[in-house]
C-alpha positions as YAML, in Angstrom:
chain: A
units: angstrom
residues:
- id: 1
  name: UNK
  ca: [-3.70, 9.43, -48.45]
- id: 2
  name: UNK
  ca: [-4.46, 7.88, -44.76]
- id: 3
  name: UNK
  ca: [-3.76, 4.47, -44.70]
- id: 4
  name: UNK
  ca: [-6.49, 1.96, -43.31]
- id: 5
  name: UNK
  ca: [-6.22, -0.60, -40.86]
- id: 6
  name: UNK
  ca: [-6.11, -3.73, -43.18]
- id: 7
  name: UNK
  ca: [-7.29, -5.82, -40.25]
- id: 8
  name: UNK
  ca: [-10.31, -3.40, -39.52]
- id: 9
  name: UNK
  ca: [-11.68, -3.91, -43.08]
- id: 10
  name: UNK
  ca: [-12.62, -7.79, -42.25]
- id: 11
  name: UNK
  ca: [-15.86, -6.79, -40.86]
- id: 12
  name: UNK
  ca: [-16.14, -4.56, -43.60]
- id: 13
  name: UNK
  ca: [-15.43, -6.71, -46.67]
- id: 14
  name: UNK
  ca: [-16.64, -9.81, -45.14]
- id: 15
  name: UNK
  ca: [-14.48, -11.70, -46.80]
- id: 16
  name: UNK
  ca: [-12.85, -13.49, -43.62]
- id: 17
  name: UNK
  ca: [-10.81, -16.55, -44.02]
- id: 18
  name: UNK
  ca: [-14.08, -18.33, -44.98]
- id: 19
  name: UNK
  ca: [-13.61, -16.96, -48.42]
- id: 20
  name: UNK
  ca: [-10.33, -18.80, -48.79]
- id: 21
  name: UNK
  ca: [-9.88, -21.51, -50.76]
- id: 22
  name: UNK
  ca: [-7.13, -24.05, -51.46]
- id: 23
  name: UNK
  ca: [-5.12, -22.88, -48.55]
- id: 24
  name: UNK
  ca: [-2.10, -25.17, -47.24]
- id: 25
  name: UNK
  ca: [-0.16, -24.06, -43.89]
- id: 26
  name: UNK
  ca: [3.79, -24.28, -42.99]
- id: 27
  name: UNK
  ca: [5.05, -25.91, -40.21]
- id: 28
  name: UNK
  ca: [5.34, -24.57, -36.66]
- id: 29
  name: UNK
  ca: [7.85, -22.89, -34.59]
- id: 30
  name: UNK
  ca: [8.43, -20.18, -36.88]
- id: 31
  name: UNK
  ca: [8.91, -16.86, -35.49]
- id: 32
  name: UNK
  ca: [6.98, -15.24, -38.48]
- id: 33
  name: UNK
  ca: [4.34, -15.42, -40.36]
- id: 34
  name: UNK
  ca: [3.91, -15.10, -44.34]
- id: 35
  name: UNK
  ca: [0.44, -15.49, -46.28]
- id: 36
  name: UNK
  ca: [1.10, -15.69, -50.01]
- id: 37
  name: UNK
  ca: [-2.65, -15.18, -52.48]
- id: 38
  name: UNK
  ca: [-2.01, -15.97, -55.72]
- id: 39
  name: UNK
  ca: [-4.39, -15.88, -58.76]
- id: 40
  name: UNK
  ca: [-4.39, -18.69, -61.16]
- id: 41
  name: UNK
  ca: [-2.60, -17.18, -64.10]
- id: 42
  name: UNK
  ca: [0.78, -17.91, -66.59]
- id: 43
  name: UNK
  ca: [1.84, -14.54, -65.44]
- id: 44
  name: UNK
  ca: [2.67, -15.01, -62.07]
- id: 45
  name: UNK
  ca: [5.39, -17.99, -63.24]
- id: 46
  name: UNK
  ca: [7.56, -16.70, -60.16]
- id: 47
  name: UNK
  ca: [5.18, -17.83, -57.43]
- id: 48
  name: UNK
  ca: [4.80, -21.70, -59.50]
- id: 49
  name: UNK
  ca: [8.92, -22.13, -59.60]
- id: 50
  name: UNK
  ca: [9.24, -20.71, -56.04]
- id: 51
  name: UNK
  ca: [6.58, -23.13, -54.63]
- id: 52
  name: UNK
  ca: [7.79, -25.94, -57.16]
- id: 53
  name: UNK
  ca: [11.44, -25.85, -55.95]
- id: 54
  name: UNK
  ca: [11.10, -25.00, -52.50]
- id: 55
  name: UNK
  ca: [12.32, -21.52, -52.39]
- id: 56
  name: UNK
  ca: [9.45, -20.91, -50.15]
- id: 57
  name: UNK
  ca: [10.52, -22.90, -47.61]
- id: 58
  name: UNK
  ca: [14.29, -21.83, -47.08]
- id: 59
  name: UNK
  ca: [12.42, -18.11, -45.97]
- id: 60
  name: UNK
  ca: [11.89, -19.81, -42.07]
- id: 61
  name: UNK
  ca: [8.66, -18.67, -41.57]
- id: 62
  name: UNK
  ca: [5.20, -19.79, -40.38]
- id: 63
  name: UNK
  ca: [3.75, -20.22, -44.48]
- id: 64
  name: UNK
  ca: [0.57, -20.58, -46.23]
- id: 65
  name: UNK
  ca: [-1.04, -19.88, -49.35]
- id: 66
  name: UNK
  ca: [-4.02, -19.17, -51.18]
- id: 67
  name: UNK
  ca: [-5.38, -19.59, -54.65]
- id: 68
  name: UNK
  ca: [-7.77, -17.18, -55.57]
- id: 69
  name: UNK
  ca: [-10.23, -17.50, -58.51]
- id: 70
  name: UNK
  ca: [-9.67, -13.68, -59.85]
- id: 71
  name: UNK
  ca: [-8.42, -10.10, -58.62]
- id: 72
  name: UNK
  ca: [-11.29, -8.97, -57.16]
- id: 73
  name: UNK
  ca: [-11.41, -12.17, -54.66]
- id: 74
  name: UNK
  ca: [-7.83, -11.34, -54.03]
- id: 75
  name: UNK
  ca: [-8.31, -7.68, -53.57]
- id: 76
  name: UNK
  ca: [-10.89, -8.35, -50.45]
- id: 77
  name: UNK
  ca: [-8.60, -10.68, -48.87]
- id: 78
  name: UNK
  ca: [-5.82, -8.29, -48.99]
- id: 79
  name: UNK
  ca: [-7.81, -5.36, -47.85]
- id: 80
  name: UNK
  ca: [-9.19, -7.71, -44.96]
- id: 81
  name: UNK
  ca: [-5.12, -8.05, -43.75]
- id: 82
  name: UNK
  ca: [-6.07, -12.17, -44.38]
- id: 83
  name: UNK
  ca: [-2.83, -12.33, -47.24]
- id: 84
  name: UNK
  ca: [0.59, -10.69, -47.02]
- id: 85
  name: UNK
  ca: [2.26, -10.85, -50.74]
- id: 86
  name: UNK
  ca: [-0.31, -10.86, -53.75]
- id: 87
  name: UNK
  ca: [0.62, -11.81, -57.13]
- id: 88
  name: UNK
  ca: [-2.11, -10.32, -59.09]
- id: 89
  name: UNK
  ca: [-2.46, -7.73, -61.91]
- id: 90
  name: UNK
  ca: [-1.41, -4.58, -61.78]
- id: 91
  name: UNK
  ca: [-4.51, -2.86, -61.55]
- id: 92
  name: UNK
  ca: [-5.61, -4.83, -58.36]
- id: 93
  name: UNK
  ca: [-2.33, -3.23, -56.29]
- id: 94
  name: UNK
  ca: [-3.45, 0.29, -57.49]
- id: 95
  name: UNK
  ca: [-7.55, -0.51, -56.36]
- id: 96
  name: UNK
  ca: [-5.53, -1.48, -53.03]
- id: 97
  name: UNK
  ca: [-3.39, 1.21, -52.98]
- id: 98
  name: UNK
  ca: [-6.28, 3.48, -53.56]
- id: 99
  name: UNK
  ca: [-8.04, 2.39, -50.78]
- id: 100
  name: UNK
  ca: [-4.62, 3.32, -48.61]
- id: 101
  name: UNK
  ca: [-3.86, -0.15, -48.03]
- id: 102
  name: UNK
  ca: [-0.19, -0.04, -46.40]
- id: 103
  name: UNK
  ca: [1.07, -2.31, -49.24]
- id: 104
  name: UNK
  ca: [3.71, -1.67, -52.24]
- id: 105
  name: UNK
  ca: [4.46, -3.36, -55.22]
- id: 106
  name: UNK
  ca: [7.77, -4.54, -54.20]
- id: 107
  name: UNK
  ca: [8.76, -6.60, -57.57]
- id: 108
  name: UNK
  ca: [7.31, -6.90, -61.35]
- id: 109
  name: UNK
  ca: [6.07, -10.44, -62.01]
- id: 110
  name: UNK
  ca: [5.52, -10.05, -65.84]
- id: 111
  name: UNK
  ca: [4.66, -7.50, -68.89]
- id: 112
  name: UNK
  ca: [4.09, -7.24, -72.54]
- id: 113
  name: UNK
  ca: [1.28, -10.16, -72.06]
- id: 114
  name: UNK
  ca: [-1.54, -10.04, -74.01]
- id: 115
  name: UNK
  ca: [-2.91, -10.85, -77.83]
- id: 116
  name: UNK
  ca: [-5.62, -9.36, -79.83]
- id: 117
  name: UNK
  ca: [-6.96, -12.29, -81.40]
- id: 118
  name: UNK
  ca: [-9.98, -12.26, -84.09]
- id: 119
  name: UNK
  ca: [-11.38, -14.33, -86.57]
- id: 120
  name: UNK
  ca: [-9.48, -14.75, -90.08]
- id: 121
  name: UNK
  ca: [-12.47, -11.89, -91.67]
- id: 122
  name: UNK
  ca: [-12.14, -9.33, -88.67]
- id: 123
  name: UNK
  ca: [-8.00, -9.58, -89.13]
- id: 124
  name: UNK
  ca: [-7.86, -9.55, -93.04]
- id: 125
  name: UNK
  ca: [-9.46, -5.88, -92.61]
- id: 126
  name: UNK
  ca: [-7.54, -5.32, -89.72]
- id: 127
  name: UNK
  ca: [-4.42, -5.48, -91.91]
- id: 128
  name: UNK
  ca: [-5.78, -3.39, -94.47]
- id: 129
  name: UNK
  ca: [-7.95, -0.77, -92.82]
- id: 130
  name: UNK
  ca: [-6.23, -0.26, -89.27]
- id: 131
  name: UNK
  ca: [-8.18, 1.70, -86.75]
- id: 132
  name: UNK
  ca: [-10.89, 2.11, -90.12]
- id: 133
  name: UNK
  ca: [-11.81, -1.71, -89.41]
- id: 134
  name: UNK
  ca: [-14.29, -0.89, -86.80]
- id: 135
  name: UNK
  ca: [-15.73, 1.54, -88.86]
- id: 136
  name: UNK
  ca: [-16.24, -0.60, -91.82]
- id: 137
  name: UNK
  ca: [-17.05, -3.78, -89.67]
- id: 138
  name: UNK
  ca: [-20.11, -1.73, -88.52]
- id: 139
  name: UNK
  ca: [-21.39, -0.65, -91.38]
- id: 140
  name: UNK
  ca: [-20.93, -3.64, -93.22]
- id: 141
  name: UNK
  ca: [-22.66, -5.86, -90.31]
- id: 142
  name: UNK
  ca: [-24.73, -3.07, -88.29]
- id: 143
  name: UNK
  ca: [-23.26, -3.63, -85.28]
- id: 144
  name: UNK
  ca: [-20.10, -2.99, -83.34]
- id: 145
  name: UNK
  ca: [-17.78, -5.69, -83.19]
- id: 146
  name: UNK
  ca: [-17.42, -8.05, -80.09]
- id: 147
  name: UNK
  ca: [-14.85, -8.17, -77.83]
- id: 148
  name: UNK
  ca: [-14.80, -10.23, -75.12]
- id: 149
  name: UNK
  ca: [-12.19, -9.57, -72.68]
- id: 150
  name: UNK
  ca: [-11.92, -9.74, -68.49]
- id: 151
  name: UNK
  ca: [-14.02, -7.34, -66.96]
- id: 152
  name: UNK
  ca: [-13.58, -3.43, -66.45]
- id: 153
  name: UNK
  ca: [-10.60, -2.07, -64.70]
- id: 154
  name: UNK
  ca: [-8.73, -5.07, -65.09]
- id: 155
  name: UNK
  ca: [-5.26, -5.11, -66.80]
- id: 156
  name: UNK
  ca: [-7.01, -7.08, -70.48]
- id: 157
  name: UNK
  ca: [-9.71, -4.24, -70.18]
- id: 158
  name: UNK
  ca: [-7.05, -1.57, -70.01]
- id: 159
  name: UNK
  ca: [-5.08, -2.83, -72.51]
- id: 160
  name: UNK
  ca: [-8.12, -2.99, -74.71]
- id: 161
  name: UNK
  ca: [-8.91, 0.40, -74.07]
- id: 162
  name: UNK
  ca: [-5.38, 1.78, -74.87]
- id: 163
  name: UNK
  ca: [-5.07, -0.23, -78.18]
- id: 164
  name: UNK
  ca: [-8.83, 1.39, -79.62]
- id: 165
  name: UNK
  ca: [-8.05, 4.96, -77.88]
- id: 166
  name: UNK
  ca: [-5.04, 6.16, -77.63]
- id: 167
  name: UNK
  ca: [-2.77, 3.41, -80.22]
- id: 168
  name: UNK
  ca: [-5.23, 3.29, -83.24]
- id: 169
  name: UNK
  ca: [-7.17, 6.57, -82.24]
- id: 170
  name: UNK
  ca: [-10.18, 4.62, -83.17]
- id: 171
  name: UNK
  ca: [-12.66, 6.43, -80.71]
- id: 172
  name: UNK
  ca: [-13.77, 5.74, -77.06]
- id: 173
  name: UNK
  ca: [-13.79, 1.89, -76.79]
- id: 174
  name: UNK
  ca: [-18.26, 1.82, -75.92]
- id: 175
  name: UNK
  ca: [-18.36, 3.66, -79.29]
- id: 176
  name: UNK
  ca: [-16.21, 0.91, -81.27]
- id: 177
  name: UNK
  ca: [-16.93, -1.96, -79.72]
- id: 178
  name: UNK
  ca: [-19.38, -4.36, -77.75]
- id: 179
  name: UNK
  ca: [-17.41, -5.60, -74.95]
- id: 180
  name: UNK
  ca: [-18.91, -8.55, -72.76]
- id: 181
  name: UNK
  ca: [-17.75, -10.06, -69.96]
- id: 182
  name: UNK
  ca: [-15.36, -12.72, -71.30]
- id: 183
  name: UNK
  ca: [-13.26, -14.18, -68.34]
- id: 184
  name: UNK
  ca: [-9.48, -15.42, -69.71]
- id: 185
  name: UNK
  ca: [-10.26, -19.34, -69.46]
- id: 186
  name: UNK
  ca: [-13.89, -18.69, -71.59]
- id: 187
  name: UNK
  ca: [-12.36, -17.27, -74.23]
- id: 188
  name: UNK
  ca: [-11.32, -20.63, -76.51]
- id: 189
  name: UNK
  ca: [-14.97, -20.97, -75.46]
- id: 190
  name: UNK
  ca: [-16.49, -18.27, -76.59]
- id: 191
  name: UNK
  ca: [-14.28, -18.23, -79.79]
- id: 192
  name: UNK
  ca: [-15.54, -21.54, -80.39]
- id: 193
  name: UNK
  ca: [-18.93, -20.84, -80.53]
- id: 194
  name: UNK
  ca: [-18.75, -17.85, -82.50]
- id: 195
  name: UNK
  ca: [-19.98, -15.75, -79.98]
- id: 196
  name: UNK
  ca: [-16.97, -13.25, -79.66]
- id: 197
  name: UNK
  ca: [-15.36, -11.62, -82.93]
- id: 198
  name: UNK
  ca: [-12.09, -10.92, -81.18]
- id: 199
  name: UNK
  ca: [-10.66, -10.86, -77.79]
- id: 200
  name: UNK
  ca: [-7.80, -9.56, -75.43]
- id: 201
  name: UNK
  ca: [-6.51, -12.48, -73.55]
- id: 202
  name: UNK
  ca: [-3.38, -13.56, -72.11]
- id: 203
  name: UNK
  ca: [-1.13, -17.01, -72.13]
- id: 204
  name: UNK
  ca: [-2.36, -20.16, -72.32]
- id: 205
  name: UNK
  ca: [-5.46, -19.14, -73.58]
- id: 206
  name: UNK
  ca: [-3.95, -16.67, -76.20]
- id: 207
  name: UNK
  ca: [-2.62, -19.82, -77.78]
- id: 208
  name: UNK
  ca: [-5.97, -21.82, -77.68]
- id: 209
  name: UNK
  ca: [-7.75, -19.29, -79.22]
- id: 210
  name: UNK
  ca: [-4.93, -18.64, -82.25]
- id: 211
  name: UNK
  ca: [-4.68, -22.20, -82.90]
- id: 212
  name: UNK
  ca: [-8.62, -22.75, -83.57]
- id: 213
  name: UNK
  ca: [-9.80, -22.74, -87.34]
- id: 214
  name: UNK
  ca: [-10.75, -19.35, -88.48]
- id: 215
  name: UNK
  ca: [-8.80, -17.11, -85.74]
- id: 216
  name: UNK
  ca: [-5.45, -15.26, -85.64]
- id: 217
  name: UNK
  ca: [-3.64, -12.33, -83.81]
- id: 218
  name: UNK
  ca: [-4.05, -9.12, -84.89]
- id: 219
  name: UNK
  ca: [-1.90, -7.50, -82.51]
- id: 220
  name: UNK
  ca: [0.45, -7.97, -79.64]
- id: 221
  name: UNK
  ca: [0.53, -5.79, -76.36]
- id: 222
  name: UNK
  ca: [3.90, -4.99, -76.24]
- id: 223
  name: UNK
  ca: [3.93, -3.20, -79.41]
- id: 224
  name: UNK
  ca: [0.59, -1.27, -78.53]
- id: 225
  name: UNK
  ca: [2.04, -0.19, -75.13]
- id: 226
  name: UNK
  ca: [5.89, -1.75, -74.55]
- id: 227
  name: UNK
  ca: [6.65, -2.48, -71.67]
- id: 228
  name: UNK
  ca: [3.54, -2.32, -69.51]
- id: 229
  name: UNK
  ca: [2.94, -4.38, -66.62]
- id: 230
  name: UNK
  ca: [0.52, -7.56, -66.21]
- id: 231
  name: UNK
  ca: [1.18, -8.68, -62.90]
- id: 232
  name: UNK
  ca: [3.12, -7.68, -59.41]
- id: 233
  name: UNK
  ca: [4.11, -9.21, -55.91]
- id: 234
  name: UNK
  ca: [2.10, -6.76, -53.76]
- id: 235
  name: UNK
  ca: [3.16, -6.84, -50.35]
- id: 236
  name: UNK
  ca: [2.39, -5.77, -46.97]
- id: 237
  name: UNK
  ca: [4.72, -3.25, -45.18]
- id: 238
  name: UNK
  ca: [3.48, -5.21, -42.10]
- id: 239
  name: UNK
  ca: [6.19, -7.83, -42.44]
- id: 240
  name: UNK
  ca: [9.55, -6.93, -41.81]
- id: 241
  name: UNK
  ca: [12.28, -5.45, -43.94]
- id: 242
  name: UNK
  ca: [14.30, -8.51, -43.42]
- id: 243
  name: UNK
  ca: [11.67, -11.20, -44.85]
- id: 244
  name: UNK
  ca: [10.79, -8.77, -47.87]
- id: 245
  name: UNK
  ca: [14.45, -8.81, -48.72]
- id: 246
  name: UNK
  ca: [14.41, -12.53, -48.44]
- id: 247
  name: UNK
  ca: [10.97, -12.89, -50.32]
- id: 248
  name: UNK
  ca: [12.55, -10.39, -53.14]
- id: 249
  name: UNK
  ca: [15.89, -11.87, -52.93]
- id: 250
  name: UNK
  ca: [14.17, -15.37, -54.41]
- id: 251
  name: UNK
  ca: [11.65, -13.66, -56.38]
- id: 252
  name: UNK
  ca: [14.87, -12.47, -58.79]
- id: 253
  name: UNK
  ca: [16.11, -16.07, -58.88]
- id: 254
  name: UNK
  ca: [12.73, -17.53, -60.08]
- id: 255
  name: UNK
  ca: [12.71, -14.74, -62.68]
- id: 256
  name: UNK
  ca: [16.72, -15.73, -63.32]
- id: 257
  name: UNK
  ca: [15.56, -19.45, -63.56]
- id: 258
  name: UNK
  ca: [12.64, -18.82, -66.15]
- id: 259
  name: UNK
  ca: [15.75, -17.29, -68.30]
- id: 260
  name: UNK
  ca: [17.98, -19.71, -68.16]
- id: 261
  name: UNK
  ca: [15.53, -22.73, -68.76]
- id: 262
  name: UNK
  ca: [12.16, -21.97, -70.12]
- id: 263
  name: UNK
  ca: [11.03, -25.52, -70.54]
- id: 264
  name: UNK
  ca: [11.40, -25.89, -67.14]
- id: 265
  name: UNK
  ca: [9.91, -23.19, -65.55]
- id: 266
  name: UNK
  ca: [6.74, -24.06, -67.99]
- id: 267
  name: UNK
  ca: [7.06, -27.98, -66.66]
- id: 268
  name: UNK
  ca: [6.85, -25.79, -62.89]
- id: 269
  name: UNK
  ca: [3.73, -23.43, -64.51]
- id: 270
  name: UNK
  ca: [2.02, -26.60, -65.77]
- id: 271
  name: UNK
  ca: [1.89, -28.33, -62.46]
- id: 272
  name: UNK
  ca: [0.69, -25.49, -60.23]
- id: 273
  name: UNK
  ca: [-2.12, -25.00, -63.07]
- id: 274
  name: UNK
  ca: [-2.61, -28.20, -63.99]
- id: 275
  name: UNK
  ca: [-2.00, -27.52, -67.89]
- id: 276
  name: UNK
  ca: [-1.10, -29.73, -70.31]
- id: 277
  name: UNK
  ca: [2.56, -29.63, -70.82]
- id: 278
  name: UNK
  ca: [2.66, -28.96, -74.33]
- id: 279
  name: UNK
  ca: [0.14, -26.37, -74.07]
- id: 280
  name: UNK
  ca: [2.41, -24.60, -71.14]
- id: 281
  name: UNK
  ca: [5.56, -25.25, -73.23]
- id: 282
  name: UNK
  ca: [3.87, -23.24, -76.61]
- id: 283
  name: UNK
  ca: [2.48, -20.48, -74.27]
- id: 284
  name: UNK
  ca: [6.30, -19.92, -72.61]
- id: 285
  name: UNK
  ca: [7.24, -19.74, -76.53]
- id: 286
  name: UNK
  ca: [4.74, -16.68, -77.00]
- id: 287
  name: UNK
  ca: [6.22, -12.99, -76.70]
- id: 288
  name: UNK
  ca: [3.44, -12.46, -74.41]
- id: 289
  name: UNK
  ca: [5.27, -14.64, -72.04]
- id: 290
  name: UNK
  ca: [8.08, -11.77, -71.11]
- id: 291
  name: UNK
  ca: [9.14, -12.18, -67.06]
- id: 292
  name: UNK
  ca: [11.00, -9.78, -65.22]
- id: 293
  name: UNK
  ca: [11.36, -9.03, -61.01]
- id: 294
  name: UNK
  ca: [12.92, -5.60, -62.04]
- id: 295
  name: UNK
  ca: [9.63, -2.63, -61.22]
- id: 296
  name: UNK
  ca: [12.08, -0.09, -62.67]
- id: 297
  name: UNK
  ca: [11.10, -1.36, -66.07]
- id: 298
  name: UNK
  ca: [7.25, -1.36, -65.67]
- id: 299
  name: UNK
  ca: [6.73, 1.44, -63.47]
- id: 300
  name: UNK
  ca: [6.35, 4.65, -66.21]
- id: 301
  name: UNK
  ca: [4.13, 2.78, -68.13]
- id: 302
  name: UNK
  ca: [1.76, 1.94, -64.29]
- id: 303
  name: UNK
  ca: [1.48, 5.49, -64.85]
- id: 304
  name: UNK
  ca: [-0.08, 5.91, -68.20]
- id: 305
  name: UNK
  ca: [-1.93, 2.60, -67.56]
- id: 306
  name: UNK
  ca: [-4.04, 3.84, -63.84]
- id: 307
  name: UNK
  ca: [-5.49, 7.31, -65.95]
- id: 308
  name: UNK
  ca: [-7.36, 4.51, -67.68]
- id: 309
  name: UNK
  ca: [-8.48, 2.48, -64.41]
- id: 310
  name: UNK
  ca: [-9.54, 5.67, -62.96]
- id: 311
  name: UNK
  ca: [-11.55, 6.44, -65.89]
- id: 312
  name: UNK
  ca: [-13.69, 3.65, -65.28]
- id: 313
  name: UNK
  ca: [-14.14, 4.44, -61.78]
- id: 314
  name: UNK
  ca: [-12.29, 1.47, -60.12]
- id: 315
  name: UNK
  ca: [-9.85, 4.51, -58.59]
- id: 316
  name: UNK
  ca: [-10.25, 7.84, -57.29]
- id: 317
  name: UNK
  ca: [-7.45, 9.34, -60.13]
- id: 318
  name: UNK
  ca: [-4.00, 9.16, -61.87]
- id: 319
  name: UNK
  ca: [-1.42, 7.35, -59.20]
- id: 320
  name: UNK
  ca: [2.13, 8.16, -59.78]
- id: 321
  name: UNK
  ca: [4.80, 5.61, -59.39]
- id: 322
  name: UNK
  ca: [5.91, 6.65, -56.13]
- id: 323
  name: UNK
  ca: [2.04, 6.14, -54.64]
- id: 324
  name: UNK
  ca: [2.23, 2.38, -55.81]
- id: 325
  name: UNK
  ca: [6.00, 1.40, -55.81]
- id: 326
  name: UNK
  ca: [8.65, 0.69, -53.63]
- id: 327
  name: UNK
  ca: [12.09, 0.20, -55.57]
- id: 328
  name: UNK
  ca: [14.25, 0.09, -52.54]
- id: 329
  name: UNK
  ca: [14.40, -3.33, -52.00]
- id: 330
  name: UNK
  ca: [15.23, -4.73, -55.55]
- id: 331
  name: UNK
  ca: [17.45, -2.14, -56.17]
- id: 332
  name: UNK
  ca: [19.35, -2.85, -52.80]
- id: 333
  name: UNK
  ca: [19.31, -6.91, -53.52]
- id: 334
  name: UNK
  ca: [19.87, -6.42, -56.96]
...
């Protein structure tokens, strides 16, 4: 695979540093620099304790970071060189990695992170009729069910796919379901209104949508596909070995601090995200909430997980663990 000049796909993507938004720049004097894009999710709990308890700044460089509103926004930036470490879902390092970015996923951020939920009718058949419930849901309505989840190719769409096709053998997911365009933070919303009969979501809004009247989970990722990744730290073999040791080195000791006090790191998560503590202290509670730095433990499952992205066309084929990792530098910190 050549790899593209990151810098030479500005023009390209036109995504510039016009399309950033909330970014806030380091001091000066620093004899390197280090861009950090994040997207707004639970999952990437690492980059809200390092930024929270200043683990950032003890890396000496010239820093600044970016929220981004989803992958996709993310994606561009990093394919226009305009961020150096990503934490974003899986399946946005693999569209980058397709595209020969000179980038590896360095650390895992988080796995095991999603919840089917559905409405109290969908899941009473669920428990009695298994993979039969879309079957008898259709025939007994005359129409699929729908499930909103984020859009194709992304890590909720996968997962959706994997549970209905390969877990339950149910069929090919556009012959079970209806599936609209239901992005994480609409689905309470869309529950709400009755307009979805189940979803895929992650934490918080897993827990919004299980705590309204009428809904509960049906199923929990990790025991559809255990141990699969939701989101990385993608980063840029542009910087040097010695500041992706350091970035890595406190990447593990967020992940070590979200061990040894929950509450806390959810007090950090509910800052960043401006989330009600309580709801950020019941979502850290949820076995979708499962952090790790260790991409030993997700990488197999990266595997299984990008024959389903490339199905959908958001990558050219299967990508093996070596195309998309780079375990050297946990393993030597570690």
């Amino acid at each position: 695979m050549d790899t593209i000049s990151r810098r030479g796909l500005l023009a390209a993507t036109g995504a510039g540093m016009a399309g950033l938004a909330g970014c806030t720049l380091g001091g000066s004097g620093k004899t390197e620099s280090l861009h950090i894009g994040w997207v707004p999710i639970y999952s990437n709990i690492q980059h809200f304790v390092m930024s929270e308890r200043g683990y950032y700044d003890e890396l000496d460089v010239k820093l600044s970071t970016t929220k981004f509103s989803s992958g996709p926004a993310a994606v561009k930036a990093f394919a226009a060189g305009d961020i150096d470490v990503g934490f974003f879902g899986i399946t946005p390092a693999m569209v980058l990695t397709d595209k020969g970015v000179d980038a590896d996923v360095l650390v895992a951020n988080s796995r095991n992170g999603f919840k089917m939920v559905a409405t109290d009718d969908f899941a009473d058949r669920y428990d009695e009729e298994g993979n039969g419930t879309f079957r008898s849901y259709r025939d007994d309505h005359g129409s699929k069910p729908v499930w909103g989840t984020a859009p194709d190719g992304s890590v909720p769409d996968i997962l959706t796919r994997y549970w209905l096709e390969e877990h339950l053998e149910a069929g090919e997911t556009a012959n079970v379901i209806n599936k609209p365009k239901v992005p994480p933070a609409k689905a309470p919303q869309a529950a709400q209104s009755g307009d979805i009969v189940g979803t895929t979501v992650q934490e918080p809004y897993a827990t919004l949508v299980e705590q309204l009247d009428g809904y509960r989970k049906i199923e929990w990722s990790g025991t559809v596909l255990p141990d699969h990744p939701v989101t990385v730290s993608f980063v840029s073999n542009t910087i040097s070995d010695s500041l992706k040791r350091k970035f890595v080195e406190r990447h593990v000791r967020a992940t070590n601090a979200v061990h040894d006090d929950p509450m806390a790191a959810a007090a950090n998560a509910a800052t960043v995200l401006d989330l009600d503590d309580d709801l950020a202290e019941r979502a850290m509670r949820s076995p979708a909430s499962d952090f790790l730095s260790n991409p030993n433990e997700i990488a197999s499952q990266s595997e299984t997980m990008s024959k389903f992205v490339a199905e959908v066309g958001n990558i050219g084929g299967e990508m093996s663990a070596d195309e998309l990792f780079d375990v050297s530098v946990y393993e030597d910190v570690a």
